[in-house]
C-alpha positions in Angstrom: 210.7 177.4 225.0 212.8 177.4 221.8 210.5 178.6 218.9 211.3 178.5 215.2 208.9 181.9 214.2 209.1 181.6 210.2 208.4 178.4 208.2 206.0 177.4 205.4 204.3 174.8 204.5 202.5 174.4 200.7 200.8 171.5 198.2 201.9 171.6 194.7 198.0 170.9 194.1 196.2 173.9 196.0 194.9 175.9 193.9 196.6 179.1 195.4 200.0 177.4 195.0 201.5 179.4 192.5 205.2 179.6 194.3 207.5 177.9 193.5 208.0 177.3 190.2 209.9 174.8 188.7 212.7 177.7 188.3 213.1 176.8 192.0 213.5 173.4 191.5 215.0 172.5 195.1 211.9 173.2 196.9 209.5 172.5 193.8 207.8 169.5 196.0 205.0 169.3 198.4 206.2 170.8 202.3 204.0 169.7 204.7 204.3 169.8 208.8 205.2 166.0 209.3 208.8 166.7 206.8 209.4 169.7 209.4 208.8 167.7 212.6 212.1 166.0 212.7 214.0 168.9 212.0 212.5 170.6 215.0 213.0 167.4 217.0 216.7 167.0 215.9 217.6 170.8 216.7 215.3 171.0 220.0 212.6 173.3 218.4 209.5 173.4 220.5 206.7 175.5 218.6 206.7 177.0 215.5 205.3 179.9 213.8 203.7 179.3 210.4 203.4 181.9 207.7 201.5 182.3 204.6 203.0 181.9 201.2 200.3 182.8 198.9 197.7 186.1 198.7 195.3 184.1 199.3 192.7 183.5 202.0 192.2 180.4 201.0 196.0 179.3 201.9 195.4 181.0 205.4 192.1 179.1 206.1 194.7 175.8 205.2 197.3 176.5 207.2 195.1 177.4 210.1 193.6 173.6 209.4 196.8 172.2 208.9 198.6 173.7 212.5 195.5 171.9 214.1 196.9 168.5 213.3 200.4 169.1 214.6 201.0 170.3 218.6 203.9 172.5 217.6 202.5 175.3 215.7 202.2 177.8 218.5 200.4 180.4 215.5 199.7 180.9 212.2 200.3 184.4 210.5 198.4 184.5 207.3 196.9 186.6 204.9 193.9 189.0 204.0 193.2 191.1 201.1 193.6 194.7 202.5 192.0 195.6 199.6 188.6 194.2 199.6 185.3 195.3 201.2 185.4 192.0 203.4 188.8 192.9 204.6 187.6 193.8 208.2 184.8 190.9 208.6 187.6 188.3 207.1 190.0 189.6 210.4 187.6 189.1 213.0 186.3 186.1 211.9 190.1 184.9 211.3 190.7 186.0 214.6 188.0 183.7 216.1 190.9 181.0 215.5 192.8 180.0 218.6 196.4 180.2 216.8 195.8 183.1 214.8 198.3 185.9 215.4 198.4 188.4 212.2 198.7 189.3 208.8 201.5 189.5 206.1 200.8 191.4 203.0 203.4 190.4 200.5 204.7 193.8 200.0 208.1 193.0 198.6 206.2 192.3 195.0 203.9 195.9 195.2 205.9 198.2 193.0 205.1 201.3 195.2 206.7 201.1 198.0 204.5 204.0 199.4 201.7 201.4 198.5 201.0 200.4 202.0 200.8 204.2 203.9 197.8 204.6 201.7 194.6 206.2 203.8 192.3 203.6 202.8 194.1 201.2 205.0 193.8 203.0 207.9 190.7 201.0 209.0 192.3 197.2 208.6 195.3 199.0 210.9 192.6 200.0 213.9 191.2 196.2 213.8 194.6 194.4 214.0 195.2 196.6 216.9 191.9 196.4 218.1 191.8 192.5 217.8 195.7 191.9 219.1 197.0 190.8 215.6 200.5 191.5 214.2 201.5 193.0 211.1 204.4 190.6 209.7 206.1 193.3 206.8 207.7 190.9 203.9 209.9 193.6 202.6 213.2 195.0 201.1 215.5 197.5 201.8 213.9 200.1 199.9 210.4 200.0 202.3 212.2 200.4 205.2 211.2 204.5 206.0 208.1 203.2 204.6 207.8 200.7 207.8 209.0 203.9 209.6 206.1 205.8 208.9 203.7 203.0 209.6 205.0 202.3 213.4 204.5 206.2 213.8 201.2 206.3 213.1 200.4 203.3 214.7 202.3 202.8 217.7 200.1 200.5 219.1 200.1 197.8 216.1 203.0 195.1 216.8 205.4 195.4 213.6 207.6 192.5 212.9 210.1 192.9 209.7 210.6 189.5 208.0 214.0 188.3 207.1 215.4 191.5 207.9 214.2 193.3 205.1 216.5 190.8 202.5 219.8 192.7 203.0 221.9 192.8 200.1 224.5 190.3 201.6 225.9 189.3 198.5 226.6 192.9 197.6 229.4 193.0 201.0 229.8 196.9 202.4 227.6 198.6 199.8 224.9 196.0 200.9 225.8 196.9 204.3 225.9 200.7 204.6 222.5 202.0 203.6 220.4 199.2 205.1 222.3 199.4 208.2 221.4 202.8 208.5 217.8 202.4 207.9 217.6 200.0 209.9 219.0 202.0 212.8 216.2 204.1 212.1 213.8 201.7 212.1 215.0 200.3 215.5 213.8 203.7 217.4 209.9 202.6 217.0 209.9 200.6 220.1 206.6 199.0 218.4 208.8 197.1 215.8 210.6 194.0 215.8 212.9 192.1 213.6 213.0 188.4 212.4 216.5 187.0 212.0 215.7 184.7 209.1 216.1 184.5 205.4 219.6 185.9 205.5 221.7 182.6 204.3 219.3 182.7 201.5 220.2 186.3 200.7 223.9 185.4 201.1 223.8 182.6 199.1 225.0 178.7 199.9 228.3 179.8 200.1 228.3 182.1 203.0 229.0 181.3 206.5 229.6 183.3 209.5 232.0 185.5 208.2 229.5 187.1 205.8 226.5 187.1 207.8 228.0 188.3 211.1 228.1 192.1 210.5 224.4 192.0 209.6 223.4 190.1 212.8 225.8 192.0 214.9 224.2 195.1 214.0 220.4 194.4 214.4 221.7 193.1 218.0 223.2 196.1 218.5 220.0 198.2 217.0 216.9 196.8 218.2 218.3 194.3 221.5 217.8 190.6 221.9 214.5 191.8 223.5 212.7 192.4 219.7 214.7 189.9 217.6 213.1 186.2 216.8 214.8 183.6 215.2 213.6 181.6 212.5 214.2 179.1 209.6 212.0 180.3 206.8 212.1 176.3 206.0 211.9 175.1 203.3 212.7 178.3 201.8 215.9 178.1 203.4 216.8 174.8 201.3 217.6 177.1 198.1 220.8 177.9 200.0 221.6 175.8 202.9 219.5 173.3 205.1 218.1 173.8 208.3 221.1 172.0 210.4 223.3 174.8 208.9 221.2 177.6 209.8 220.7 176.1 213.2 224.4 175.9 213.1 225.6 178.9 211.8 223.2 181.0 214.0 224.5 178.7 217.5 228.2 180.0 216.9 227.3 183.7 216.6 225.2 183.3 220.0 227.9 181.4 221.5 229.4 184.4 223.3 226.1 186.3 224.0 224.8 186.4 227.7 222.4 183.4 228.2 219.4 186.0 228.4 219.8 187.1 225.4 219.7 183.9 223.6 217.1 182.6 225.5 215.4 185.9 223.9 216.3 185.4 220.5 215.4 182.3 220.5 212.0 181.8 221.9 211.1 184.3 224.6 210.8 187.5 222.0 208.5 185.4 220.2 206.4 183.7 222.4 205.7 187.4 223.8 204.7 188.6 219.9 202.8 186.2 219.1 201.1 185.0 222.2 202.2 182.1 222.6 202.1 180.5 226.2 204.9 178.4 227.8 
């Protein structure tokens, strides 16, 4: 099974829509599954992983509504407030949801980076192990000894990095060297695993293959087709490119890889993540 394992979906008129703005006026519209089915159809996508977009429960309660209506959304990673006294009740009751796989705190907007090591978490950690839920990390470069720390002290929770931690693409070899490094690190937790998505938005819509290669090369290299998942992060993806160039772009650097590891990369890593059955 080919899965896309990042997308969105959002209405201008929820509430808890506060992203985008109008500042990012090429996806400043409605997004909602029936504009993504053709895409999947046209580049042979057969489930889908949908992801939150707001810190808000109330967005994770619609997408879990929304994936309902649409056969290929295989699971729905949304959000809780780690914060709050109900944080524990609002998993397991989240979790009562057939397509529910995890959690994605939006840490890439907490100024601490240490933010998420604090002790006080340590409880919502047990119950997404304890319930079978992923932690999806939305991060940058900066968190990643952060996400170090957390796979050691929980190397039973599943850890999967979003985007690859936004690499600095557009900043070439000093972009390159220290998140390549840390990332290396990263790769010895054998509990984490790493999205290959977001990275033409990083590089900006004039990158191609050229630019994005030494990044994909080397978290091949690091953590093995066998913990990488590709994924769109449509519409997201439309600030730089569309999806038929990210389909496109990612195809060609695959195009000498064994056929196991593509068949990894692109479906078989994430069906074994998220639970998602053939």
């Amino acid at each position: 099974m080919r899965i896309d394992a990042h997308q969105h979906i959002w209405s201008l008129k929820n509430p808890f829509c506060t992203w985008p703005t109008q500042a990012e006026a090429a996806i400043h519209r409605d997004f909602a599954l029936a504009d993504l089915a053709p895409l999947l159809s046209a580049h042979r996508i057969e489930g889908t992983v949908l992801v939150q977009a707001a810190p808000d429960i109330a967005e994770t309660r619609y997408l879990l509504a929304e994936a309902e209506t649409r056969a290929f959304v295989r699971a729905v990673v949304g959000w809780i407030d780690i914060e709050s006294a109900d944080a524990i009740a609002d998993l397991r009751s989240l979790a009562q949801h057939r397509l529910f796989r995890g959690i994605r705190p939006m840490l890439q907007g907490i100024a601490d980076p240490l933010y998420i090591l604090e002790a006080r978490f340590d409880p919502v950690f047990r119950a997404l192990i304890d319930l079978g839920l992923s932690f999806d990390a939305l991060i940058l470069p900066h968190h990643l000894q952060v996400m170090r720390e957390l796979a050691r002290r929980y190397p039973a929770l599943t850890l999967i990095i979003d985007h690859a931690a936004k690499p600095a693409i557009r900043e070439g070899r000093s972009g390159f060297a220290t998140w390549s490094r840390d990332m290396a690190r990263l790769a010895d937790a054998p509990n984490i695993a790493c999205k290959i998505s977001g990275l033409l938005t990083e590089a900006g819509p004039q990158a191609g293959l050229k630019e994005l290669q030494p990044f994909l090369d080397h978290l091949v290299q690091t953590f093995g087709p066998e913990r990488l998942l590709w994924g769109s992060d449509w519409p997201v993806l439309n600030l730089a490119a569309d999806y038929a160039r990210w389909s496109e772009l990612t195809t060609r650097w695959l195009a000498d890889r064994p056929d196991v590891d593509t068949r990894n990369i692109m479906g078989a890593t994430a069906a074994r993540l998220y639970r998602i059955a053939e």
